[in-house]
C-alpha positions in Angstrom: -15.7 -8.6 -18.0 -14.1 -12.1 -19.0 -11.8 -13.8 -16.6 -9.0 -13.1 -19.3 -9.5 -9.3 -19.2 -10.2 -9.2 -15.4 -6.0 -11.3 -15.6 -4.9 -8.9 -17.9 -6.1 -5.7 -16.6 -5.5 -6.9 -13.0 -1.8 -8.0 -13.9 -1.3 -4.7 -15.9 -2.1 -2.3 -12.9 0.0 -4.5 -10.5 2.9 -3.4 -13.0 1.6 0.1 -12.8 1.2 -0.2 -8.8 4.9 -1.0 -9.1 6.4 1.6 -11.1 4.5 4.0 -8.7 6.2 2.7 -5.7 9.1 2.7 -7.2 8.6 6.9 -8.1 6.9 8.0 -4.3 10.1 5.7 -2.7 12.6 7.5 -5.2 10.9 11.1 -4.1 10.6 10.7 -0.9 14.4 9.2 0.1 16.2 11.6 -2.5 19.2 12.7 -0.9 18.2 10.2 2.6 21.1 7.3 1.4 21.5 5.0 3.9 18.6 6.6 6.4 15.7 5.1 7.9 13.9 3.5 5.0 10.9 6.4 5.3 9.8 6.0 1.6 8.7 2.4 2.1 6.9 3.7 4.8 5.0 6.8 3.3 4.2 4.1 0.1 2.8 1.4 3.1 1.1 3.5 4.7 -0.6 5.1 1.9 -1.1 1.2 -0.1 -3.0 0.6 3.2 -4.8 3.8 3.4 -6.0 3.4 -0.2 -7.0 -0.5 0.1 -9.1 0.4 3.2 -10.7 3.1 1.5 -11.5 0.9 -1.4 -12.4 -2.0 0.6 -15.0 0.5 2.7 -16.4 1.5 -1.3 -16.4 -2.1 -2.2 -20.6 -2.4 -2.2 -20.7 0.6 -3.9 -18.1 0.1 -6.9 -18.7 -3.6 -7.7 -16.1 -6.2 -7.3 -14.5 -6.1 -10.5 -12.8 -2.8 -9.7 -12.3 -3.7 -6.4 -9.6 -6.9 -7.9 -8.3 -4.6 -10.3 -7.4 -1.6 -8.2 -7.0 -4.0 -4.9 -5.3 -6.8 -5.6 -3.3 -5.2 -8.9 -2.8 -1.7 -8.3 -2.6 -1.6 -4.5 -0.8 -5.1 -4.4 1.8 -3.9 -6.6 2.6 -0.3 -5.4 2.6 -1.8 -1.3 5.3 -4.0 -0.4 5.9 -6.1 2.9 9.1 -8.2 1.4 10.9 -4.9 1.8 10.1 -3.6 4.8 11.2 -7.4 6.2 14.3 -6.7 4.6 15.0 -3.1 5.2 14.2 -4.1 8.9 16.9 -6.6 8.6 19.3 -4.9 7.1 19.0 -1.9 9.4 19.5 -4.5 12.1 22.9 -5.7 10.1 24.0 -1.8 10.6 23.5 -2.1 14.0 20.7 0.6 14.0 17.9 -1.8 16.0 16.3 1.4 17.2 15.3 2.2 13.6 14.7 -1.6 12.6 12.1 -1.9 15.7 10.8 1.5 15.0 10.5 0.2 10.6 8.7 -2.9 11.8 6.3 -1.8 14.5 6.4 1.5 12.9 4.5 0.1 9.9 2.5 -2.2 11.2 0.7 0.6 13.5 0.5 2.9 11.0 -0.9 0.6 8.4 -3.6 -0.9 10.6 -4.4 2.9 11.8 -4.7 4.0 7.9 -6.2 0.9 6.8 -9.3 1.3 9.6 -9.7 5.0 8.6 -9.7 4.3 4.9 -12.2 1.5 5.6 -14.3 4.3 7.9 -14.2 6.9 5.1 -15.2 4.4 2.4 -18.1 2.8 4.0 -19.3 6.4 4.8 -18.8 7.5 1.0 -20.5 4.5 -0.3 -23.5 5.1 2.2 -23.8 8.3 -0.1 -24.0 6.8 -3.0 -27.5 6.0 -4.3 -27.9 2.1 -4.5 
């Protein structure tokens, strides 16, 4: 693959990455306006999840896919510029309980599902025949 087409295909399934965030965050806060921000959470949670798993598979899937799916895909569907902000607006509210709980709250579950995605994919690509 040329550098251009590792860009363009790179770029093209950040914008995918997006749009999907965009449809789990929609889904999962329909009919939550103004609640804790939990589809940011369930899309961070999974982004991390996924990357780990993908970073655990990276020997095994070669490092083309891994920039593509990693840094495009998963780079565009996670998002820490709005869990920064939804942690300070839910500050602004004056709901602190729920903007230490968003912060710390991702962070620990991100890190938890980014270790067991990395477990799981370095046990998958042990699997896979070299």
């Amino acid at each position: 693959m040329t550098s251009w087409t590792l860009l363009l295909t790179t770029a093209g399934a950040g914008g995918l990455g997006a749009g999907l965030r965009y449809l789990v965050d929609v889904l999962v806060m329909r009919g939550r306006r103004g609640a804790f921000p939990l589809g940011i959470l369930v899309v961070n949670a999974t982004g991390s999840f996924a990357l780990g798993l993908l970073t655990g598979l990276a020997p095994a899937i070669g490092g083309e896919w891994v920039t593509t799916l990693g840094v495009g895909l998963l780079g565009g569907y996670t998002t820490f510029s709005t869990v920064s902000t939804e942690t300070v607006l839910l500050g602004q509210r004056h709901r602190r309980d729920w903007a230490w709980t968003n912060l710390l709250g991702t962070l620990g579950i991100c890190a938890f599902g980014a270790a067991l995605g990395i477990g799981l994919g370095r046990l998958i690509a042990g699997w896979i025949p070299a």
